[in-house]
VOPADO-470590 format. One record per residue (C-alpha): residue number from 1; residue in one letter; chain; x, y, z. Coordinates in pm, 1 decimal, decimal comma, m for minus. Layout:
<atoms>
[atom NUM A A [X Y Z]]
...
</atoms>
This chain:
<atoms>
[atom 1 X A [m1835,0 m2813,4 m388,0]]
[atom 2 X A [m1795,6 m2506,9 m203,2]]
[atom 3 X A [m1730,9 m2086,6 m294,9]]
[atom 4 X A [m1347,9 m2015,2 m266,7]]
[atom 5 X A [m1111,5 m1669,9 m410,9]]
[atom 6 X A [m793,2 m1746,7 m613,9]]
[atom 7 X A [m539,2 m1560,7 m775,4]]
[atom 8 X A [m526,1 m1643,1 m1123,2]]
[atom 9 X A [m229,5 m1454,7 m1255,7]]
[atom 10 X A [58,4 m1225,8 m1153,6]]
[atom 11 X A [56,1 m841,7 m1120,2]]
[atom 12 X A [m351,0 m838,8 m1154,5]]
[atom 13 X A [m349,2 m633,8 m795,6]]
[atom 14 X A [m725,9 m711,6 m628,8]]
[atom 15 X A [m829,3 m788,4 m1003,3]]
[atom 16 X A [m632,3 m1082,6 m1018,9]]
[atom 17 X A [m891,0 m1245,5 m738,4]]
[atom 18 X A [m1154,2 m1489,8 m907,6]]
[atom 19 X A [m1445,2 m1621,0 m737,5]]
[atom 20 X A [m1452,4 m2016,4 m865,8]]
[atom 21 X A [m1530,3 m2381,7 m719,5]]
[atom 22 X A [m1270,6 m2596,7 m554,6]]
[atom 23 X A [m1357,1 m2987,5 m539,5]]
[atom 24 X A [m1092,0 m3063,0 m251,9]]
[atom 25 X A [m1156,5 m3211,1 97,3]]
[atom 26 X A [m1311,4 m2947,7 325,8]]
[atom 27 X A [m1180,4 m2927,3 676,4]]
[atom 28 X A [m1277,3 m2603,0 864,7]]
[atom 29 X A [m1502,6 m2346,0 847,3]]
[atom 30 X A [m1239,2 m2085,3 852,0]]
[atom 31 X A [m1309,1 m1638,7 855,7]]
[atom 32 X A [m931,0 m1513,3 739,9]]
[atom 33 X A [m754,1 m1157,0 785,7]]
[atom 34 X A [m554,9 m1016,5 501,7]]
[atom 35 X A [m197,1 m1002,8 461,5]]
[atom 36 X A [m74,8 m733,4 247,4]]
[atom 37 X A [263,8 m963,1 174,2]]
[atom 38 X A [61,5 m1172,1 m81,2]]
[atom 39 X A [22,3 m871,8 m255,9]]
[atom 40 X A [334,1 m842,2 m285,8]]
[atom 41 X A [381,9 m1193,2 m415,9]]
[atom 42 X A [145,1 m1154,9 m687,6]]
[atom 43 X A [254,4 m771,6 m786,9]]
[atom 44 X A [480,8 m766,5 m1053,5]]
[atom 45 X A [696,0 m569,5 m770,5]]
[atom 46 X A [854,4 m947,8 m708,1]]
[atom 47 X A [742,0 m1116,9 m1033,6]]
[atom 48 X A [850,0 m897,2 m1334,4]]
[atom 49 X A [715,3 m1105,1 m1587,1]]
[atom 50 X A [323,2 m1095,9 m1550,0]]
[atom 51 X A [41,7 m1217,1 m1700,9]]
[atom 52 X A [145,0 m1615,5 m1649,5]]
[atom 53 X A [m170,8 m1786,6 m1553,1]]
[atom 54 X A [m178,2 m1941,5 m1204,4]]
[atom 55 X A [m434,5 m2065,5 m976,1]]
[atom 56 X A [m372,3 m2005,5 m559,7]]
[atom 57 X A [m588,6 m2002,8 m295,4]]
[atom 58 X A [m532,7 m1682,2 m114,0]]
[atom 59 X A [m494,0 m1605,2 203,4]]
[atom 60 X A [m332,2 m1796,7 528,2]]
[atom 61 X A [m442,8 m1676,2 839,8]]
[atom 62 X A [m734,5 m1852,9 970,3]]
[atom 63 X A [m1010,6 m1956,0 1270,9]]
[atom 64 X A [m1322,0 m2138,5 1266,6]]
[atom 65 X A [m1432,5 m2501,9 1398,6]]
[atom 66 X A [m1322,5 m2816,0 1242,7]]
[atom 67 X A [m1579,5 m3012,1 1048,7]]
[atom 68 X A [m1331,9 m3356,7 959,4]]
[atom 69 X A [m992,1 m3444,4 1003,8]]
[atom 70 X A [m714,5 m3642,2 817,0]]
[atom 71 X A [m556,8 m3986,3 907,9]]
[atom 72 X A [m298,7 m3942,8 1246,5]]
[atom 73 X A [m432,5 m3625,5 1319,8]]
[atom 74 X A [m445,0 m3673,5 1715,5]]
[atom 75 X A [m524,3 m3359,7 1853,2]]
[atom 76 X A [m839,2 m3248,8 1664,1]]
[atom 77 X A [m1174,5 m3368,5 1616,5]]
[atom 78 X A [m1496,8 m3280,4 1457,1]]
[atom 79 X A [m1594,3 m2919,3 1647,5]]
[atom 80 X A [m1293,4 m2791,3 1779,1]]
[atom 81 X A [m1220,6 m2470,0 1775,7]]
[atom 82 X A [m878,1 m2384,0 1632,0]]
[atom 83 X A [m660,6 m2090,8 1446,7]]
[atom 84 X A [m401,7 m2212,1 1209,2]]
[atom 85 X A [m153,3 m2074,0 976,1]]
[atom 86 X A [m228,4 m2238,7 623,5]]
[atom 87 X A [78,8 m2334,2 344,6]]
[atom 88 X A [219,7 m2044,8 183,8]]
[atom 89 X A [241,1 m2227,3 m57,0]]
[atom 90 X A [m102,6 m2323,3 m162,1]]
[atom 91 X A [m288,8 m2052,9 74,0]]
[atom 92 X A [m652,9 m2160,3 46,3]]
[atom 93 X A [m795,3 m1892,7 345,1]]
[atom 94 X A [m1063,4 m1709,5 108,7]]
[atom 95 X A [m1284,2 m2006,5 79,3]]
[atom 96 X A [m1583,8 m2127,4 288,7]]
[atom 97 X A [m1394,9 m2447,7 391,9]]
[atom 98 X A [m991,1 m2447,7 431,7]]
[atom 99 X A [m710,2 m2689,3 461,6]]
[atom 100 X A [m462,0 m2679,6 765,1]]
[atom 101 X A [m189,5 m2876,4 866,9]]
[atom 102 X A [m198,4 m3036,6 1223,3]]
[atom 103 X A [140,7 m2879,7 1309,5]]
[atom 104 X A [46,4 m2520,5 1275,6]]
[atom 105 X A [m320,8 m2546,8 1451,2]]
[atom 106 X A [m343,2 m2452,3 1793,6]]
[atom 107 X A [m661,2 m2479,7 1977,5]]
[atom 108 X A [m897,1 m2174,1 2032,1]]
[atom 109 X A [m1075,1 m2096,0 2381,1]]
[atom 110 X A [m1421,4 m1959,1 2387,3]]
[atom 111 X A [m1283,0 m1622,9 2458,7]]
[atom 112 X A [m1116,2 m1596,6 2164,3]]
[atom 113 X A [m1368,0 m1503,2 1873,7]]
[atom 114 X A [m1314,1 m1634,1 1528,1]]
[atom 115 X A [m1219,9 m1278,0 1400,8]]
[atom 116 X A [m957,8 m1199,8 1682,5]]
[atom 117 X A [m828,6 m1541,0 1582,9]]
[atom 118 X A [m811,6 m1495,6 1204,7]]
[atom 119 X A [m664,4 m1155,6 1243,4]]
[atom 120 X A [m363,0 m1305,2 1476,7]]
[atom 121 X A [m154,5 m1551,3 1302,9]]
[atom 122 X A [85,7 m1393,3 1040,7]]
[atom 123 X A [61,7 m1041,8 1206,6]]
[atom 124 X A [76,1 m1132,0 1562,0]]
[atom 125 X A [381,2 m1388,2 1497,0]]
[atom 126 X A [594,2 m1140,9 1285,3]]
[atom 127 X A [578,2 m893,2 1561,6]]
[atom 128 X A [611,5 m1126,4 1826,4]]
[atom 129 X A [940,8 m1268,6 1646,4]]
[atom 130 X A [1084,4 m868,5 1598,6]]
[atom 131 X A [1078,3 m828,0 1945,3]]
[atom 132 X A [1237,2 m1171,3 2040,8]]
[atom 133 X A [1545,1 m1065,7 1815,2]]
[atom 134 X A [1633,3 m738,2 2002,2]]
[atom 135 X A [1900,8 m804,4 2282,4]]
[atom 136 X A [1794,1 m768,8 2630,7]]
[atom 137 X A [1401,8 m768,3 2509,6]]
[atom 138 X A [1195,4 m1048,6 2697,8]]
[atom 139 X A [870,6 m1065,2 2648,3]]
[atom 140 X A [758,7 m1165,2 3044,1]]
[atom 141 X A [925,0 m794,4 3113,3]]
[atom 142 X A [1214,1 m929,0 3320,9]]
[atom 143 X A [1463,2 m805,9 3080,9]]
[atom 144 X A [1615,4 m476,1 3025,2]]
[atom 145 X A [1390,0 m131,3 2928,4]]
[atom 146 X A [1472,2 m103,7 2572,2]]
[atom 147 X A [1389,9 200,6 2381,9]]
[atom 148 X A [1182,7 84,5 2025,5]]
[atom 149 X A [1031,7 273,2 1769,3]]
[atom 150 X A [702,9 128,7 1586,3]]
[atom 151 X A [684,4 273,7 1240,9]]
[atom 152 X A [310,7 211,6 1070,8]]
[atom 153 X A [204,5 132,9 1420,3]]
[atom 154 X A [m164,5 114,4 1362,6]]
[atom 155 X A [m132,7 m180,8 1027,4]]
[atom 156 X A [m198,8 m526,0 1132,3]]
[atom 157 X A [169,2 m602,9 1263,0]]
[atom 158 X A [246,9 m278,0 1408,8]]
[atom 159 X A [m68,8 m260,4 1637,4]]
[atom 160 X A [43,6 m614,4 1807,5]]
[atom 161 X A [391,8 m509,9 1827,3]]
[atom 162 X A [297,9 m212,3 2037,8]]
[atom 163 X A [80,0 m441,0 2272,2]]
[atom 164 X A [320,3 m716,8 2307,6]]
[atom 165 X A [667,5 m460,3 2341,1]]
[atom 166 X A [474,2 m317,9 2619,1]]
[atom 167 X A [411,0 m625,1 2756,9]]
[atom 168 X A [787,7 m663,1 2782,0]]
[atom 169 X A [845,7 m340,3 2940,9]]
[atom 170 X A [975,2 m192,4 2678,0]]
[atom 171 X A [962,6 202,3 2626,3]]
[atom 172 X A [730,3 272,8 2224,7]]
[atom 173 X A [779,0 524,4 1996,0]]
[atom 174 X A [503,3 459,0 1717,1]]
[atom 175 X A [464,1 621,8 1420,4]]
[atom 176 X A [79,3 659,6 1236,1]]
[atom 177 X A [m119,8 931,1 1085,3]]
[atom 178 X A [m279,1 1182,1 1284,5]]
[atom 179 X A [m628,9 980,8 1308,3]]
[atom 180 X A [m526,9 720,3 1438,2]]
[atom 181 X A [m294,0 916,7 1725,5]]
[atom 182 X A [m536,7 816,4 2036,6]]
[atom 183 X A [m582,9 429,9 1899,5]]
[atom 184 X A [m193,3 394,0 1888,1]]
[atom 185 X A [m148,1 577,0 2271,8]]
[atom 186 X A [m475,2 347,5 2421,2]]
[atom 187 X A [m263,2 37,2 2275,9]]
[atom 188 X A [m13,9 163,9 2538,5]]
[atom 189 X A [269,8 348,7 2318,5]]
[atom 190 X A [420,6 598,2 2512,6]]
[atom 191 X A [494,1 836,9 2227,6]]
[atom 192 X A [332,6 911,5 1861,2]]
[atom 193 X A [417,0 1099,0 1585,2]]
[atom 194 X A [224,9 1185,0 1305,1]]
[atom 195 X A [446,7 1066,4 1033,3]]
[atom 196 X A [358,7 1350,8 805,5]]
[atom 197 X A [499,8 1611,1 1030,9]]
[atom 198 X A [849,3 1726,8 965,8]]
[atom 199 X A [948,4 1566,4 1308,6]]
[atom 200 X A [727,2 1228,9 1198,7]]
[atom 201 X A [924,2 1267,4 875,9]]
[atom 202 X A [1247,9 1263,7 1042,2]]
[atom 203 X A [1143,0 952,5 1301,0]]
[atom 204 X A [1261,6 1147,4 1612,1]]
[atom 205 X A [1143,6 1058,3 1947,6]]
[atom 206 X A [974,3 1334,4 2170,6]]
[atom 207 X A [1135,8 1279,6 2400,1]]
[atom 208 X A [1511,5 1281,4 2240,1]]
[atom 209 X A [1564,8 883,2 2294,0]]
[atom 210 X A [1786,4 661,2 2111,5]]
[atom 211 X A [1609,2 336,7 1913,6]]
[atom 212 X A [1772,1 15,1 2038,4]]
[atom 213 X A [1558,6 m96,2 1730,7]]
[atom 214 X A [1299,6 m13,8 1496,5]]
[atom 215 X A [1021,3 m216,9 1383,6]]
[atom 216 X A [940,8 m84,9 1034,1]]
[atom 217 X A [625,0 m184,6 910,9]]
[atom 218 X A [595,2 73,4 661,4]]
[atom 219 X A [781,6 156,9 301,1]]
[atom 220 X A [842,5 514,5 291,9]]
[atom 221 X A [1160,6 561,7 525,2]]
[atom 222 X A [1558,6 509,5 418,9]]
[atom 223 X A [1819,9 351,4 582,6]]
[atom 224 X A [1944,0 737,2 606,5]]
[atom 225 X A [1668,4 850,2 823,2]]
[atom 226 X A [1663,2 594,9 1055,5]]
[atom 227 X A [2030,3 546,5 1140,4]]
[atom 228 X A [2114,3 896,7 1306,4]]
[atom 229 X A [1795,6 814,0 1550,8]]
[atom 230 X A [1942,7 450,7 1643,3]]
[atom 231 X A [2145,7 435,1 1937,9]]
[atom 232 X A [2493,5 264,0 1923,0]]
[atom 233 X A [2398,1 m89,7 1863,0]]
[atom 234 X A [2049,6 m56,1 1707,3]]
[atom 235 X A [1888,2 m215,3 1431,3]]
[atom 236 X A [1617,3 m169,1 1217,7]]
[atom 237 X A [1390,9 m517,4 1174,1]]
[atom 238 X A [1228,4 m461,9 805,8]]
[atom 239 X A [935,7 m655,7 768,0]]
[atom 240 X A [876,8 m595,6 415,2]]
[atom 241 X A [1229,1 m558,1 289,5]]
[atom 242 X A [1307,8 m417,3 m65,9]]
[atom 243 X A [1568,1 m550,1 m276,6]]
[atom 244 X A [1750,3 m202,5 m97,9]]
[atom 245 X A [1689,0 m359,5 205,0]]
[atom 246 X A [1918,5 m637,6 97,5]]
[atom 247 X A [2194,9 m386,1 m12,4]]
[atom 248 X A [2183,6 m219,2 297,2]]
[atom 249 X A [2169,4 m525,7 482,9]]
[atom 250 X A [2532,1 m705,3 324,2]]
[atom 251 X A [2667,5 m325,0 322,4]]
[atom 252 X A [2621,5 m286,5 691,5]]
[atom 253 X A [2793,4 m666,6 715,9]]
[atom 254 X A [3052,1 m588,7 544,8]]
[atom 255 X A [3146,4 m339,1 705,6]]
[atom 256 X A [3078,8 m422,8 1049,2]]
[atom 257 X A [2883,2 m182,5 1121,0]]
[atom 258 X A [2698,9 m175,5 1489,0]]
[atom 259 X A [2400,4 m28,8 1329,0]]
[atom 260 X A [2232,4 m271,3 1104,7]]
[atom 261 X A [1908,4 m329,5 914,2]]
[atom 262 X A [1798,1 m689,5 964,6]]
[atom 263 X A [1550,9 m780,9 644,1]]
[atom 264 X A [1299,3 m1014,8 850,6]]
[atom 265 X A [1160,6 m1336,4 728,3]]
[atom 266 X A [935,9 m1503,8 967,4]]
[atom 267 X A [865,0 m1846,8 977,4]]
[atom 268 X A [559,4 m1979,2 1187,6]]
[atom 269 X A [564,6 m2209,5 1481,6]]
[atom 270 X A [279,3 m2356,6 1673,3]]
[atom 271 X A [358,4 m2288,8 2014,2]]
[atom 272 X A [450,0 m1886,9 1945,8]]
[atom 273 X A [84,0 m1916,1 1790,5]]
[atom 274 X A [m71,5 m2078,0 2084,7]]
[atom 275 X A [186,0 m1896,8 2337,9]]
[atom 276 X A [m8,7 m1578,5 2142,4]]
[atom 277 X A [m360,4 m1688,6 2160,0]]
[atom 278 X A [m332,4 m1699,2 2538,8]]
[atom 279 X A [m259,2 m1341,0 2541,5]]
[atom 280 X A [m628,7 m1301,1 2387,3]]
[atom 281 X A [m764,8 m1516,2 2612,9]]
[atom 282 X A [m618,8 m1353,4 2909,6]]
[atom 283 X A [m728,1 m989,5 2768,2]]
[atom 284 X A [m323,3 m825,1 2761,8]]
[atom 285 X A [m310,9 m833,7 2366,3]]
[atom 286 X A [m628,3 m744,3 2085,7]]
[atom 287 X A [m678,0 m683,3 1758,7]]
[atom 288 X A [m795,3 m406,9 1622,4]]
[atom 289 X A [m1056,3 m464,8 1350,4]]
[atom 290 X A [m1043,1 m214,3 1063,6]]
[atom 291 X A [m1346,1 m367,7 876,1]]
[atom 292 X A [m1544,5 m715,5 824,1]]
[atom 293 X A [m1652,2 m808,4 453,2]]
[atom 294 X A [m1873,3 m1152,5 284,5]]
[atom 295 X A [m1646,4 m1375,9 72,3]]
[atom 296 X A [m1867,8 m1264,8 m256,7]]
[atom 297 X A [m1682,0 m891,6 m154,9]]
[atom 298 X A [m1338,6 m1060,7 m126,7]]
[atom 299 X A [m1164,6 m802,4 m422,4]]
[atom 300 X A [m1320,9 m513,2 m246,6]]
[atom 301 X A [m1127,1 m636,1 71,6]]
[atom 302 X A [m835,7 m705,4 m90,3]]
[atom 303 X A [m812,0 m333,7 m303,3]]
[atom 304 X A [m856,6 m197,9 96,3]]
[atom 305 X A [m556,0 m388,0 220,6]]
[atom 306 X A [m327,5 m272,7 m97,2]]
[atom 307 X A [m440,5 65,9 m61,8]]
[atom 308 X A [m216,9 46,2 241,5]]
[atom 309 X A [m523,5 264,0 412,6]]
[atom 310 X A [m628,0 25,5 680,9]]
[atom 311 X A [m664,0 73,3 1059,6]]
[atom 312 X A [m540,1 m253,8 1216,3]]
[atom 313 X A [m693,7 m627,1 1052,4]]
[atom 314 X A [m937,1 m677,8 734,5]]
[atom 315 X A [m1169,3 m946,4 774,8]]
[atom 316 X A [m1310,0 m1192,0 549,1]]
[atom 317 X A [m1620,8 m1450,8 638,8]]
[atom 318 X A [m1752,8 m1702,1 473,2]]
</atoms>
């Protein structure tokens, strides 16, 4: 028997969490990071009826050292070191002991810790994907200089995608609040705005460039303020796309428009998460570590995330 967190119903925000036993087979001792999009899934902002009783493990992200493994697993044994992305559909991070598939573990060096691993998977790999989708973006650097803007740029996704778009050669724009200005510029963006400025407010670059595309990690911006600051063929990658998001999306189709907002959906593959966890290993990408908090504090972690508040990656240990 071990201590795990579960929601137990929709729209119950941090609430919703309940600290119970699980009786299932225990395979890794796993610390997790928070990802604000099961909040999101349990908000009654995607599930309008609420109150309908449920019982998930939450939580996917996770690192820690494998304690048993499963018939034809062939790459793991009994204290390995590994990050893995867990189901989405059964979650199970915010437990002493998780579940993870083979196919989405990848091994972790020594010079990885267990909290730069938890906080990688889900944030890391939706950046990592943005970039991928913008044309002439490579993420070696031999492609083209494009010109990207980073909005929320010190949250969990937007501090990896200014590391890895650097990485790529790529010129930054990243929005964040004024505190958290000289994190954002020692991550290696070459220009920040304070979002609450009237030039922050209006997403303009310093500098008067163009977006080839925009990495919107935050909620509060239009397809109206972003499209005079895109250059011909830009787009906007949405990571947490609103049903307007959708509109805008088939409206921009439909009329075959150059300028488009692409709603993203990332799905997670093993070797972008291992091709990831070499870039902590070899020291050219980080996370940055907002706060660290015991399972038994789980809600108080979770109401941090939601509050939207957080510099970088929330950590829960077991």
């Amino acid at each position: 028997m071990m201590r795990a967190v579960q929601y137990n119903s929709y729209g119950g925000g941090a609430a919703a969490l309940k600290n119970g036993l699980c009786g299932h087979c225990c395979l890794a001792n796993s610390p997790t990071s928070l990802v604000p999009y099961f909040f999101l899934l349990f908000s009654s902002r995607l599930f309008p009826i609420t109150g309908y009783t449920i019982f998930f493990g939450a939580g996917i992200d996770v690192a820690g050292e494998v304690v048993e493994v499963g018939l034809g697993v062939k790459n793991y044994k009994a204290g390995h070191k590994v990050v893995a992305v867990l189901s989405n559909e059964n979650g199970g991070a915010l437990a002493e002991f998780a579940v993870a598939k083979e196919n989405m573990t990848v091994s972790r060096p020594q010079e990885v810790s267990a909290e730069q691993g938890a906080a990688l998977p889900i944030a890391g790999l939706t950046a990592h994907e943005c970039l991928l989708r913008i044309a002439g973006f490579e993420d070696d650097g031999s492609g083209q200089q494009v010109n990207i803007l980073i909005t929320a740029a010190s949250g969990g996704v937007g501090q990896y995608a200014v590391q890895l778009a650097k990485l790529g050669n790529a010129h930054v724009t990243a929005s964040c609040g004024a505190r958290n200005i000289d994190l954002i510029k020692s991550l290696g963006a070459d220009e920040v705005i304070d979002y609450k400025t009237p030039e922050g407010e209006a997403l303009k670059s310093p500098s008067g460039r163009k977006y080839d595309a925009v990495i919107h990690c935050a909620t509060a911006f239009p397809w109206s303020t972003f499209e005079p600051n895109l250059s011909a063929n830009g787009k906007v990658f949405d990571i947490t796309p609103r049903p307007t998001a959708f509109m805008t999306f088939a409206l921009k189709k439909l009329t075959f428009s150059k300028k488009q907002l692409v709603p993203m959906i990332m799905t997670p593959k093993k070797e972008k998460l291992d091709y990831l966890v070499k870039l902590v290993k070899e020291g050219k990408i980080k996370a940055v570590i907002d706060s660290k908090h015991p399972l038994s504090k789980a809600e108080e972690a979770w109401a941090k995330s939601i509050s939207g508040h957080a510099t970088g990656k929330i950590i829960v240990e077991p």
